[in-house]
MIZA-477777 format. One line per field, with one value per residue: residue in one letter; x, y, z of N, C-alpha, C in turn; residue number from 1. Coordinates in steps of 0.001 Angstrom, whole numbers, m for minus. Each point is the difference from the previous one (the first is absolute). Last residue first. Layout:
% residues N
aa = c(A  ...) $
nxx = c(X  ...) $
nyy = c(Y  ...) $
nzz = c(Z  ...) $
caxx = c(X  ...) $
cayy = c(Y  ...) $
cazz = c(Z  ...) $
cxx = c(X  ...) $
cyy = c(Y  ...) $
czz = c(Z  ...) $
i = c(NUM  ...) $
This chain:
% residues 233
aa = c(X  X  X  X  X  X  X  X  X  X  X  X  X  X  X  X  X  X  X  X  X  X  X  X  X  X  X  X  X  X  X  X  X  X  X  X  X  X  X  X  X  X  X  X  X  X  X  X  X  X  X  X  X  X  X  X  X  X  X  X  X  X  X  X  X  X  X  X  X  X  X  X  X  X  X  X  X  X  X  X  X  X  X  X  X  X  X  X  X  X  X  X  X  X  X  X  X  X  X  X  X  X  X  X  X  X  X  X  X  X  X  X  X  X  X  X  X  X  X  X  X  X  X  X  X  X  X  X  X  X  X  X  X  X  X  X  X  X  X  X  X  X  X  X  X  X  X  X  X  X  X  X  X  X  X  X  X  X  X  X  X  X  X  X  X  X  X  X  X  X  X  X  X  X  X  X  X  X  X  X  X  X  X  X  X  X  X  X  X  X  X  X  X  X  X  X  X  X  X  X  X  X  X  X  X  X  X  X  X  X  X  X  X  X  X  X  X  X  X  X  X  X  X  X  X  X  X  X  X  X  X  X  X) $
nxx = c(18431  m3383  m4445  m3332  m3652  m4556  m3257  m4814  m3010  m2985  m2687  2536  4903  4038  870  m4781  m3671  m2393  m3725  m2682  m604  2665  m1649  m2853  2685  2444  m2644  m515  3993  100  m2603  966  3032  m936  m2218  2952  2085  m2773  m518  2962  210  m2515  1445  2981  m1523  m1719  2518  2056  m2978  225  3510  m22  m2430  1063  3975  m100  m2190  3239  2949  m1150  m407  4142  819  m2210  1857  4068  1775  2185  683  1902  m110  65  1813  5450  3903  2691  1444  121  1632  m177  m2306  m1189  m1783  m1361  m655  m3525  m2909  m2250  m3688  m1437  m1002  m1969  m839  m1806  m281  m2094  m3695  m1573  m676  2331  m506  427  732  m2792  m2928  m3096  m3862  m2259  m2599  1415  1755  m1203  1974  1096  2657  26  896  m691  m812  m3470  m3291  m3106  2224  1191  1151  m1503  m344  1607  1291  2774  1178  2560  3443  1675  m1336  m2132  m5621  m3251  m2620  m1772  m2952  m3057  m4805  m1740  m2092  m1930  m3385  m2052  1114  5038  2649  2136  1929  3321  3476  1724  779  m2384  m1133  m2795  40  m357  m696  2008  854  1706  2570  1221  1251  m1090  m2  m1492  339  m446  831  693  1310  1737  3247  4680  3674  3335  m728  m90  m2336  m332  m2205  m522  m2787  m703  m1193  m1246  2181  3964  4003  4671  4077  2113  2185  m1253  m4698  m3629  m935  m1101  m234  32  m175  1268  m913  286  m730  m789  m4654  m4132  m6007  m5216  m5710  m4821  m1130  2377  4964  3905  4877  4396  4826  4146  860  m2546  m4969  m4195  m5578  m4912  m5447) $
nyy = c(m58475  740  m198  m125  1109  m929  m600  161  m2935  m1927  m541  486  1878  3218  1585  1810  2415  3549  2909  3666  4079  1463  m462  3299  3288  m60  1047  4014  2109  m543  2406  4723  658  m74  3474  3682  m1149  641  4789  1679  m707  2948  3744  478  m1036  3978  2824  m809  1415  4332  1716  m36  2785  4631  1410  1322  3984  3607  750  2322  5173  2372  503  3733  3705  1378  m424  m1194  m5036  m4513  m4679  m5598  m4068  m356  m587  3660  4488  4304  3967  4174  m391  34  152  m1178  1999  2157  288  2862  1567  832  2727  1431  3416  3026  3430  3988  2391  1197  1234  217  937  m1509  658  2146  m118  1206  m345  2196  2838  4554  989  m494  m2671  m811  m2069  m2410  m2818  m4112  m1659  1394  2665  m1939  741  5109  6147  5146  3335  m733  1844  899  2806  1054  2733  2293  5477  663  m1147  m3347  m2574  m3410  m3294  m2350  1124  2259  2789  956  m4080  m4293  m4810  m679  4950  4345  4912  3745  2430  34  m4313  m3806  m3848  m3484  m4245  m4460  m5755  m4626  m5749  m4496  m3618  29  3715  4077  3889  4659  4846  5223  3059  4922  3714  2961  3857  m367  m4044  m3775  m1244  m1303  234  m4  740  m396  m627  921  m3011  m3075  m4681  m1248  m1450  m675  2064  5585  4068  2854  3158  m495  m4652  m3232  m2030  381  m1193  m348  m1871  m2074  m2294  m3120  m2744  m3889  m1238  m1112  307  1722  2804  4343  m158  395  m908  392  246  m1698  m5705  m4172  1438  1016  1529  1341  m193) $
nzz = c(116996  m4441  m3175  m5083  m3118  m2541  m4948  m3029  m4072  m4467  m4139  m4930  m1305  m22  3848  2287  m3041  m2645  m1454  m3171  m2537  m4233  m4953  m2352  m1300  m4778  m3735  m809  m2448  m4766  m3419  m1490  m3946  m4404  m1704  m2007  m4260  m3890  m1610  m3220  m4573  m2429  m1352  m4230  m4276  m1692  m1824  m4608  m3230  m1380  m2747  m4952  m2784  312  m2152  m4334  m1111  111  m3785  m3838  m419  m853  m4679  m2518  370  m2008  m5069  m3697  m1795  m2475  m2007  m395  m1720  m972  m2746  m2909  2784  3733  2620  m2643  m4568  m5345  m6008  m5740  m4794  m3506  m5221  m4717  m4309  m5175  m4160  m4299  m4342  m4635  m4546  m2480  m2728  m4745  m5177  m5462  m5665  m5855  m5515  m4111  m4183  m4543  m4801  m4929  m3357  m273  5204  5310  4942  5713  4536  4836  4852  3628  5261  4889  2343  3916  3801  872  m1010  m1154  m3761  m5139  m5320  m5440  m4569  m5158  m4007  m3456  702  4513  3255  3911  4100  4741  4149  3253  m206  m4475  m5452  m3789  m2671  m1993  1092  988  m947  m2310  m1765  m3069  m2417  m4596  m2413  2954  3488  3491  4494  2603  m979  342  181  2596  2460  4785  3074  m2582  m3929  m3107  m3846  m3049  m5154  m4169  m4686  m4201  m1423  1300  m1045  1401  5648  6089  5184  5385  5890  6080  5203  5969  4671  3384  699  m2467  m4377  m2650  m1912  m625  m858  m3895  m996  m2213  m1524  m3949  m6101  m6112  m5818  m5833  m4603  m5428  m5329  m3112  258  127  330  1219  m961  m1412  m3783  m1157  2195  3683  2348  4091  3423  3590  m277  1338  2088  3381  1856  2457  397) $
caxx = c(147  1750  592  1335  1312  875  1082  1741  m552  1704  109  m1821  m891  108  1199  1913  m99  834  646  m172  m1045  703  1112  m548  m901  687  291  m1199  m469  1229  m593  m1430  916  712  m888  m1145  1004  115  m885  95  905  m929  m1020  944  185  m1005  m501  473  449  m1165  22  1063  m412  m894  m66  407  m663  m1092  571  310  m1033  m447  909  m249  m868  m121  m1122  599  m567  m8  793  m918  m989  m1284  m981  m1049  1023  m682  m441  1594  349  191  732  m449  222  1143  m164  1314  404  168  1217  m524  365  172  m352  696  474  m52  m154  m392  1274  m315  186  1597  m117  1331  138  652  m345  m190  45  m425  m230  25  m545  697  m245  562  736  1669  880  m754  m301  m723  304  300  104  m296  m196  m1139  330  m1538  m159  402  707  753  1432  716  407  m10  1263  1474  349  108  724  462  271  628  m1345  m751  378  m1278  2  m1259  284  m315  1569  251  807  463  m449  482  135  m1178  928  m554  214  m603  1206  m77  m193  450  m227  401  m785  187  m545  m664  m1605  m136  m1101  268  m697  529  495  63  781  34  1200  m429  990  m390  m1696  m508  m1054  m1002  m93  m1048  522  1202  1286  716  m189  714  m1121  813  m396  840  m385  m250  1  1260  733  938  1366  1018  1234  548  m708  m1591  m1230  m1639  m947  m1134  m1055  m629  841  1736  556  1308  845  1226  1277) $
cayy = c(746  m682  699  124  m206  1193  m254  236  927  m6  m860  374  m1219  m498  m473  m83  m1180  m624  m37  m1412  m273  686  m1062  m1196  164  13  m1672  m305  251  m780  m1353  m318  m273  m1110  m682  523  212  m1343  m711  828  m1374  m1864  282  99  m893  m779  446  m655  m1309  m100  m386  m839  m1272  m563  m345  m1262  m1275  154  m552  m1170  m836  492  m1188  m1573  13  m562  577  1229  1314  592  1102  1599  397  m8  m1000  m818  m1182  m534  m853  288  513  m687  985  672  m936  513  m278  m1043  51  m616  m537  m378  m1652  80  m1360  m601  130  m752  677  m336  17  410  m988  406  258  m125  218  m803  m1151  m522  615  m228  1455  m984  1365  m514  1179  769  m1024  m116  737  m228  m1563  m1103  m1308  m741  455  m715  m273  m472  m200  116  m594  m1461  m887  791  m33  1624  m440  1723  41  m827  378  m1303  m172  352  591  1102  544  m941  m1921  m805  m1078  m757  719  1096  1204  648  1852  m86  1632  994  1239  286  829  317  296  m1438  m1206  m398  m1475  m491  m1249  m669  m685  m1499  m301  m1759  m285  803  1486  400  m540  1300  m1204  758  m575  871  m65  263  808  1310  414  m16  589  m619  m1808  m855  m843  m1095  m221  1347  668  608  654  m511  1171  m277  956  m308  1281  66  1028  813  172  316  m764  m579  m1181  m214  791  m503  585  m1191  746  1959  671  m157  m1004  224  m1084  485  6) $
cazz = c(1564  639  833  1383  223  929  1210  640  1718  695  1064  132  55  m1104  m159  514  1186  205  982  854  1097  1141  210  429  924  1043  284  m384  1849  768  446  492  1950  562  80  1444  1092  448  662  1036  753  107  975  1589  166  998  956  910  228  860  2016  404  147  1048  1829  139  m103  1046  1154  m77  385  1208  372  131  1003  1254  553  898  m510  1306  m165  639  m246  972  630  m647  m332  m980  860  759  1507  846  1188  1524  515  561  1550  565  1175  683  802  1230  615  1667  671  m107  1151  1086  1428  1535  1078  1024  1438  915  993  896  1109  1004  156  m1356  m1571  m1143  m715  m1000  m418  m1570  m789  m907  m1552  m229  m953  m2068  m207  1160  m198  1073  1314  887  1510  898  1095  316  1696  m472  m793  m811  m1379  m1145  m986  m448  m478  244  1325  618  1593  m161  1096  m952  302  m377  1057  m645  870  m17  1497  572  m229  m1318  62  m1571  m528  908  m730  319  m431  m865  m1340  m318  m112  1029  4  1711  687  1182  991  973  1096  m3  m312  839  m760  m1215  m1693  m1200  m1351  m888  m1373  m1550  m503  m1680  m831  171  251  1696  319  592  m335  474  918  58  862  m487  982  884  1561  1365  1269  799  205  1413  912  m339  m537  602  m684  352  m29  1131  m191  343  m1268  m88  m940  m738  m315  67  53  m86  m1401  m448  139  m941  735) $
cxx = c(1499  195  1106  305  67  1300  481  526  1876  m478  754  m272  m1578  m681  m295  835  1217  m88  899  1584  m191  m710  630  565  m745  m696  644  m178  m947  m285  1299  35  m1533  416  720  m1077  m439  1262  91  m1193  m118  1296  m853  m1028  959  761  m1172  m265  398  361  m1170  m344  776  m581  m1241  544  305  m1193  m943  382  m132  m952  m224  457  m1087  m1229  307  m953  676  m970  m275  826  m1074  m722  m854  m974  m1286  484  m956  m1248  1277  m119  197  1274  43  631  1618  m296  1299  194  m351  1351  m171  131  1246  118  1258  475  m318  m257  m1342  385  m458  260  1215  130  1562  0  1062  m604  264  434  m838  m896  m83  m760  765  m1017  596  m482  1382  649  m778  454  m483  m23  282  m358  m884  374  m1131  322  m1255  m453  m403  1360  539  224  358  841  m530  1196  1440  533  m160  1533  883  m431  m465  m1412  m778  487  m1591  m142  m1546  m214  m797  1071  84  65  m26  m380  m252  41  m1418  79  m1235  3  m713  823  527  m272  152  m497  754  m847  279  m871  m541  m1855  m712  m269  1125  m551  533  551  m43  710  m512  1147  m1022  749  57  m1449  m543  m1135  m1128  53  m407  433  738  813  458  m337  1238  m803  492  m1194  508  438  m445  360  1290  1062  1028  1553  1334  555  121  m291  m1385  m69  m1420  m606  m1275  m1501  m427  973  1213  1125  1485  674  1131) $
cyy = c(22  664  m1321  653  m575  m368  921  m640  853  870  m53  m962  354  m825  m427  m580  307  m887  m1013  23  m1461  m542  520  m676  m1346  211  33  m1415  m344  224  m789  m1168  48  m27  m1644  m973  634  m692  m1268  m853  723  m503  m1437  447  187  m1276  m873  703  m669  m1189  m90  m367  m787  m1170  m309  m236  m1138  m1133  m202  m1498  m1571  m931  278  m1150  m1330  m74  m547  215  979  1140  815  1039  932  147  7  m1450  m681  m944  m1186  m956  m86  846  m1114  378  m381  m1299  m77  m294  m783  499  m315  m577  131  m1593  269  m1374  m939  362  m1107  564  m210  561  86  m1380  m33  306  m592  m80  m1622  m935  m503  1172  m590  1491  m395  1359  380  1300  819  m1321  m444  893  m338  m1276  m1113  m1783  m374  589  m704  m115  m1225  m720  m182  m895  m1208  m817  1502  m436  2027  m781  1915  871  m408  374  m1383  570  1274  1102  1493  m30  m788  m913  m712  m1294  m694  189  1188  345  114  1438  56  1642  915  1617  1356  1613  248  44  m929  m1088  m323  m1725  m1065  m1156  m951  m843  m787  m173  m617  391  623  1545  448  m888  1094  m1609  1011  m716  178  m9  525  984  1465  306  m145  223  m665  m1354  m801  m953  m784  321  1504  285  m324  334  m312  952  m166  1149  m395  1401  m114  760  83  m549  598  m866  m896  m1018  m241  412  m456  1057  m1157  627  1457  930  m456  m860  619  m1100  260) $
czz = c(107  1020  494  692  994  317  604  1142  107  1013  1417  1359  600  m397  m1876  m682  529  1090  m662  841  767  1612  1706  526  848  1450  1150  816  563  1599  1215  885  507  1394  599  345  1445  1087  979  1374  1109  841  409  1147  1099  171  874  1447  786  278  420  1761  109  m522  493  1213  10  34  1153  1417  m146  555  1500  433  m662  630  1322  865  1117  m315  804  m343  333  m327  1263  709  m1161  m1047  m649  730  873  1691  1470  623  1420  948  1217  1591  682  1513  607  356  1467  155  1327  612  m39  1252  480  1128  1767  1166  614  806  462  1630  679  1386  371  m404  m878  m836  m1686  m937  m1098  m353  m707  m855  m867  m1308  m188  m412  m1714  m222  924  m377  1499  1249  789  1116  989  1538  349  1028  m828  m1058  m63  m943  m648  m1683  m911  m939  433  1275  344  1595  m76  1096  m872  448  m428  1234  11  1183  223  1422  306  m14  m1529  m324  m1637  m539  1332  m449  191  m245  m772  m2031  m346  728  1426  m505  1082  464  1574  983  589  1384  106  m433  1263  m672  m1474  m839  m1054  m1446  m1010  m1108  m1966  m869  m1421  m434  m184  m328  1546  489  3  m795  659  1060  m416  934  m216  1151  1427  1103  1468  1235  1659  839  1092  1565  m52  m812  668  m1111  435  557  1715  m362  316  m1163  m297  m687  m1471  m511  318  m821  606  m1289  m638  418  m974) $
i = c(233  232  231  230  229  228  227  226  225  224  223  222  221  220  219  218  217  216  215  214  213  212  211  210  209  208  207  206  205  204  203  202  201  200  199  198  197  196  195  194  193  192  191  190  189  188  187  186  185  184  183  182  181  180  179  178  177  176  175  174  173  172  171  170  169  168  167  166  165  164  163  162  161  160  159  158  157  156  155  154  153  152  151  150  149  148  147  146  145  144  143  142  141  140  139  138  137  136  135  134  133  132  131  130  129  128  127  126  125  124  123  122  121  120  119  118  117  116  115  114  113  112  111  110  109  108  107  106  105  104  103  102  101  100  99  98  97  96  95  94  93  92  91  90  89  88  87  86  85  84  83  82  81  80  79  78  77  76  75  74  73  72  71  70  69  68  67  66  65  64  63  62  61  60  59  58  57  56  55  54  53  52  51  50  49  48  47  46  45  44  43  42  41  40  39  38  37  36  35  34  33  32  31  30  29  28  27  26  25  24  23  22  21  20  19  18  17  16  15  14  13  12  11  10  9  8  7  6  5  4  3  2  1) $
């Protein structure tokens, strides 16, 4: 794994002991659009690292967001392309050079192609690495849903508790069921008195009748022979 000194560039003598150099070696990496912040799914997107020596070569390095670090290409000073796997093509990424300029492309930018990217050059058995420069999608904030404020009904008072619906024809049927277990009801309980009132005079005449048939005494006294009048000569 490549690790990163704390400063540009590190000397390997051969005994293999990293030295540090008085000489330092200014590299810069880029979007070769300027105007690009932010890399889109599926964007091809284009770097360019400038070098000092234009003989020296360059190496392309990807550090991931979990920070590991991951060899990418390796562009001779003759135009020599090398991908990792010593590959000479790739399905993800293209690599040039002109110039000072060792170019790298991103053919179709993803999720695993976003951290930094560092260009990193050997001369003299030095190695120097450029800054890095950042691809990240751009970060996306979530807005909150605003819940809308309620709305009141025309005819409709905070303290009623039934609120009125529009729906007539429900309120229609509504109704309709409540007459009829309203007037079945009292329909029959006016047919029963109806009745029973017919049944009352019935019996009355009934009685009265009976009572009609015995004979009354005379004058009022049980027994009682009629008296014949008086004649007045």
């Amino acid at each position: 794994m490549w690790l990163f000194p704390s400063i540009y560039h590190m000397d390997f003598s051969p005994a293999g002991c990293p030295g540090v150099q008085g000489q330092r070696y200014e590299m810069e990496v880029r979007f070769r659009d300027r105007s690009t912040t932010h890399p889109r799914v599926g964007q091809r997107l284009e770097l360019e690292c400038l070098t000092p020596k234009e003989d020296s070569g360059a190496f392309w390095i990807h550090q991931d967001k979990g920070g590991s670090l991951h060899f990418i290409v390796f562009i001779s000073s003759l135009s020599r392309i090398t991908f990792s796997g010593n590959q000479r093509t790739s399905t993800r990424f293209e690599a040039s050079k002109d110039g000072k300029f060792y170019r790298l492309v991103v053919k179709s930018f993803t999720p695993q192609d976003e951290g930094n990217y560092f260009c990193l050059m050997n001369s003299n058995q030095v190695l120097y690495f450029s800054p890095g420069q950042p691809a990240f999608f751009p970060v996306t904030t979530t807005v909150a849903p605003t819940t809308p404020a309620p709305t009141t009904q025309s005819g409709i008072t905070e303290k009623d508790p039934c609120p009125r619906t529009p729906d007539t024809e429900t309120s229609k049927e509504t109704n309709f069921f409540c007459n009829i277990f309203i007037w079945v009801p009292l329909s029959g309980a006016c047919l029963l008195l109806l009745l029973a009132l017919a049944v009352t005079i019935i019996l009355c005449q009934q009685t009265r009748r009976r009572r009609c048939r015995c004979k009354r005494p005379a004058n009022g006294k049980p027994n009682a022979k009629a008296s014949v009048p008086s004649r007045h000569v």
